[in-house]
C-alpha positions as CSV (number, residue, x, y, z in Angstrom):
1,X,63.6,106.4,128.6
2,X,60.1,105.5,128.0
3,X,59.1,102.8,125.2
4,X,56.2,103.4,123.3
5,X,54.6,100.4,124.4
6,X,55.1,102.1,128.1
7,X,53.6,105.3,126.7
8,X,50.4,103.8,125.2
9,X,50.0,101.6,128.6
10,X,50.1,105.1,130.9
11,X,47.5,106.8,128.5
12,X,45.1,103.3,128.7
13,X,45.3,103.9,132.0
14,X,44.1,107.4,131.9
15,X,41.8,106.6,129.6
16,X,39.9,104.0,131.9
17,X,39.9,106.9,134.5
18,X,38.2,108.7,132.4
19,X,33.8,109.4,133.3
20,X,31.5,107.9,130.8
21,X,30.0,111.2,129.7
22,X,33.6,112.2,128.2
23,X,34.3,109.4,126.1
24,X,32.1,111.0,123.0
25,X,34.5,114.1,123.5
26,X,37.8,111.8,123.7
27,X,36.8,109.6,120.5
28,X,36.1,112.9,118.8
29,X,39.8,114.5,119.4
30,X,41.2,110.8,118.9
31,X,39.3,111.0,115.5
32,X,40.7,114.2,114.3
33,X,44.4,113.1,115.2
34,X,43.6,109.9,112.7
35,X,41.8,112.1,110.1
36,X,45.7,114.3,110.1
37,X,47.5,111.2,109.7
38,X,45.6,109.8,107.2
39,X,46.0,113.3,104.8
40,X,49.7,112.8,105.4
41,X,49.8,109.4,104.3
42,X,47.5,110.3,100.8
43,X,49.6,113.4,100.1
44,X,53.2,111.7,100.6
45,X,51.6,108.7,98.6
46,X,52.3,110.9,95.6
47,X,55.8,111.4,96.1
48,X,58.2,110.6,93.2
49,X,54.8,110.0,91.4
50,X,56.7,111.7,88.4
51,X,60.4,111.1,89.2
52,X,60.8,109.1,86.1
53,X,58.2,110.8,83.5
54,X,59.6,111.3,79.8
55,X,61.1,114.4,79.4
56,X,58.9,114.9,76.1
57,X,55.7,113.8,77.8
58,X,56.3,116.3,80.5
59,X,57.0,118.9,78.3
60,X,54.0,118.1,76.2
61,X,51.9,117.9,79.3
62,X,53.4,121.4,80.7
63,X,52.7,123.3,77.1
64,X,49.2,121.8,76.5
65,X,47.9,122.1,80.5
66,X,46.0,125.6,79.9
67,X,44.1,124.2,76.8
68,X,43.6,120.7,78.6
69,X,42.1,122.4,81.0
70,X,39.9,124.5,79.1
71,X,38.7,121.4,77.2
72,X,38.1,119.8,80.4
73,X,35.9,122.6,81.4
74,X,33.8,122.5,78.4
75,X,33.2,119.4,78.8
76,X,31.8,119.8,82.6
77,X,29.7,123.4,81.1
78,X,27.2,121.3,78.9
């Protein structure tokens, strides 16, 4: 089996084979893989956020939200 230290190795290699005139396309494609990973890692970053929220302030929370957010929005209108 391959290590991932072998893996990365093989695709340095590649990428050294690569011409000049590619690289712009290969950063950009390299870019979007990081752009992926990096909205996994802020979405998960939330998880358990409210695991241990007070039962009352989540049920206040849950009963006020539509007038909250009406508030809120009255506040952005002016």
């Amino acid at each position: 089996m391959i290590t991932d230290t072998q893996k990365r190795q093989q695709i340095l290699r590649k990428i050294f084979r690569i011409p000049s005139e590619k690289l712009n396309e290969l950063d950009d494609f390299i870019s979007k893989f990081e752009e992926e990973i990096n909205k996994k890692t802020k979405t998960s970053s939330f998880a358990g956020a409210w695991q241990n929220i007070d039962d009352s302030i989540l049920k206040d929370f849950t009963e006020n939200l539509i007038n909250n957010r009406q508030k809120n929005k009255r506040r952005t209108d002016d």
